[in-house]
SEFIKOL-272136 format. One record per residue (C-alpha): residue number from 1; x negated, y, z negated. Coordinates in nm, 2 decimals, m for minus. Each point is the difference from the previous one (the first is absolute). Last residue first. Example, Ala and Ser with C-alpha at 12.3 -4.5 7.8 and 13.67 -1.06 7.14 Angstrom:
2
[2; [m1.37; m0.11; m0.71]]
[1; [0.14; m0.34; m0.07]]
% end
This chain:
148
[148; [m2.05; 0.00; 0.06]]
[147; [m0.14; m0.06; m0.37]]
[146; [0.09; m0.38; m0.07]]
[145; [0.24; 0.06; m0.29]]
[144; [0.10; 0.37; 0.13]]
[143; [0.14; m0.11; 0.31]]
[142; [0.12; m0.30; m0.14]]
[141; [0.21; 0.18; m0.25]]
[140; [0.10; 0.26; 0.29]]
[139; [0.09; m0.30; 0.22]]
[138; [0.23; m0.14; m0.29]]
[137; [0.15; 0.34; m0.06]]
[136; [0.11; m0.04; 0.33]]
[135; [0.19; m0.33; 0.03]]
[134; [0.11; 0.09; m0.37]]
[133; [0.18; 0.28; 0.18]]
[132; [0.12; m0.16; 0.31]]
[131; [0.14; m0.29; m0.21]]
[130; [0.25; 0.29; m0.23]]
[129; [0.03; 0.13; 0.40]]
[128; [0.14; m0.31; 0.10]]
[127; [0.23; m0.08; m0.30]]
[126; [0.15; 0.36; 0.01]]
[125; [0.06; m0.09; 0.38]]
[124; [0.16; m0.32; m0.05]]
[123; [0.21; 0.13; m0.30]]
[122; [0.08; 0.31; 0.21]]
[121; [0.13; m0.23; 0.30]]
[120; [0.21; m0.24; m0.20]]
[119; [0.16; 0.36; m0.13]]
[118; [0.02; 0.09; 0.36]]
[117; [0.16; m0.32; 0.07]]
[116; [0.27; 0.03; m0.25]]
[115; [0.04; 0.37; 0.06]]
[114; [0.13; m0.10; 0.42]]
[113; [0.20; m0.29; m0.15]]
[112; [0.20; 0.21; m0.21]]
[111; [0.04; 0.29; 0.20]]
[110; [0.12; m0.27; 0.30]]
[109; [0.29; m0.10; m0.24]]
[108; [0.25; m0.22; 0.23]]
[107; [0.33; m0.03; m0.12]]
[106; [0.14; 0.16; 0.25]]
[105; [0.28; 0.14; m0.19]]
[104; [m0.27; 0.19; m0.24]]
[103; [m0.11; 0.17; 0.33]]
[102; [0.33; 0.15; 0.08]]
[101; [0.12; 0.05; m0.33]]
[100; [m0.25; 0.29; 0.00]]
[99; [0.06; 0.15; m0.36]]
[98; [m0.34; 0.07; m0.11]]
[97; [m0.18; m0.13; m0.31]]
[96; [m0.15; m0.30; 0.19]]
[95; [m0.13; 0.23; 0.26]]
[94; [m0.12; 0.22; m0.25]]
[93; [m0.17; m0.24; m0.21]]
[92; [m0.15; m0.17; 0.34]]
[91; [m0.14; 0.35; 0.09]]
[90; [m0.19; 0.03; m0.39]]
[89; [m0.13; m0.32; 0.06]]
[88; [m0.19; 0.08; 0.36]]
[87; [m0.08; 0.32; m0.14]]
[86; [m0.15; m0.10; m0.34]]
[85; [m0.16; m0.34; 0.23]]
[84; [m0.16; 0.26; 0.21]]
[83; [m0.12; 0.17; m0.26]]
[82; [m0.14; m0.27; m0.15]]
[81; [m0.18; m0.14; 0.26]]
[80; [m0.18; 0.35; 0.14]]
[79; [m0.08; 0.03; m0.41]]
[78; [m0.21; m0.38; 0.01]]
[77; [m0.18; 0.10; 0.28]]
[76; [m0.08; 0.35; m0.07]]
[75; [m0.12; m0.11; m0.34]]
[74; [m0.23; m0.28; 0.09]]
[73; [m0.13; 0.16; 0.30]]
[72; [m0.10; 0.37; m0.23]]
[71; [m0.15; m0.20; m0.26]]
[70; [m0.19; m0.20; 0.18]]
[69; [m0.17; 0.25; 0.21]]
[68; [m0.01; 0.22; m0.29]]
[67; [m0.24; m0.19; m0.17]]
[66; [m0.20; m0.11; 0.30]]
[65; [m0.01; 0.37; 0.04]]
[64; [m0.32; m0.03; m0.29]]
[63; [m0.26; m0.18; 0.27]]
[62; [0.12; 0.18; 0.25]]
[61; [m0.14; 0.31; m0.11]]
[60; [m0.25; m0.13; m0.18]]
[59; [m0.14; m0.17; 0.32]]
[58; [0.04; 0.35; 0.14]]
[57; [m0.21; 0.19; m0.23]]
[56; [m0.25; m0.24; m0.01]]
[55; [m0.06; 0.03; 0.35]]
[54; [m0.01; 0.38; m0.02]]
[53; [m0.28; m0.05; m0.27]]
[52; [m0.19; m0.26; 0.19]]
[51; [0.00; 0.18; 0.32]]
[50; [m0.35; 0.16; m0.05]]
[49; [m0.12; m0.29; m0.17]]
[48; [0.02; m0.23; 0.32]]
[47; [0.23; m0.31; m0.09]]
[46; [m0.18; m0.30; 0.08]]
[45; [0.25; m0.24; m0.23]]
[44; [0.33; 0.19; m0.12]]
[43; [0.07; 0.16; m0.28]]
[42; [0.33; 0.00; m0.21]]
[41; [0.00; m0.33; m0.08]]
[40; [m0.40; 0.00; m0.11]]
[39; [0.19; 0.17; m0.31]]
[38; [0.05; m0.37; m0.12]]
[37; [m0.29; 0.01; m0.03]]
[36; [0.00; 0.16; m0.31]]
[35; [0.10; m0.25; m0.18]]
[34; [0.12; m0.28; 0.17]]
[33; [0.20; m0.26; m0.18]]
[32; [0.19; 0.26; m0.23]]
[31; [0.01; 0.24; 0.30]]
[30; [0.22; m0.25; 0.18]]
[29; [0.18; m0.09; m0.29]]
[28; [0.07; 0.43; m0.04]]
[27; [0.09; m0.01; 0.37]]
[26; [0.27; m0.25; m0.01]]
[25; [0.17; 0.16; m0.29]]
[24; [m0.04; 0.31; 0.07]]
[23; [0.20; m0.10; 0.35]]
[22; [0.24; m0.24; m0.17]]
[21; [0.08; 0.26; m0.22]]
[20; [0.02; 0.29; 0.23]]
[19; [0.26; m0.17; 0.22]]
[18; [0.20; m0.10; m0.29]]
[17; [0.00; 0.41; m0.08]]
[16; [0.02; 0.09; 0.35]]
[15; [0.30; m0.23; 0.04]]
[14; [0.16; 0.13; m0.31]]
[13; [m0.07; 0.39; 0.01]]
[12; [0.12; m0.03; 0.41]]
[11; [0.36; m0.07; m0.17]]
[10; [0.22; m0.29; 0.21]]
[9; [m0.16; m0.24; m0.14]]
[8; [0.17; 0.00; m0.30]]
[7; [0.30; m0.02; 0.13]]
[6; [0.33; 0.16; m0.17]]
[5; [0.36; m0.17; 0.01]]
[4; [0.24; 0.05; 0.31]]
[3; [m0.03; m0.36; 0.13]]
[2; [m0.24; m0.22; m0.19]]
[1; [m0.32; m0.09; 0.17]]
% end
């Protein structure tokens, strides 16, 4: 959260990797304590065998885009904030770089004001969506701790 330096979360490779972690992470306890049934996961109860293949196709499926599905919100959240905070920054250094003698009479700094509360607006959001994603990784951990 410093202006015009690099974020780290701004690169999909970081949030996927973290994301990956957690998830391989998760799921190898969860296989730890299970065995293999912990491949009951990916099969429901009553299934007729006919479908079972299909089925298991699709529980894959969205079994493994959990992955990306944090990846992808962590790192569009956290890069929308930045950028805007980049532009909103890079605006008040050209409005405090400029030569209007009319606004710097005034003595009121609206530019300034309007980047402070964005930038107490990124640290609230960055905060949120750091919660968001141990909020989820925590259902996924219980997901595959109890076998839903």
């Amino acid at each position: 959260m410093v202006t015009y330096s690099y974020t780290v979360t701004s690169s999909l490779l970081v949030t996927f990797f973290i994301a990956f972690c957690f998830f391989a992470g998760t799921n190898l306890w969860s296989f730890l304590i299970y065995k293999t049934a912990f491949l009951k996961l990916f099969i429901p109860k009553n299934v007729p065998f006919i479908i079972l293949p299909g089925l298991f196709l699709i529980e894959l499926i969205s079994f493994i885009s959990k992955i990306i599905s944090l990846a992808v919100r962590l790192f569009a959240n956290l890069l929308s904030g930045h950028a805007l905070l980049k532009i909103l920054f890079g605006f008040l250094a050209d409005f405090l770089c400029s030569n209007m003698t009319i606004f710097v009479k005034s003595k009121v700094n609206y530019p300034l004001y309007v980047t402070s509360a964005v930038t107490i607006l990124e640290y609230l959001i960055a905060f949120l969506q750091a919660f968001v994603f141990l909020i989820l990784n925590i259902i996924y951990l219980n997901d595959g701790i109890y076998l839903h």
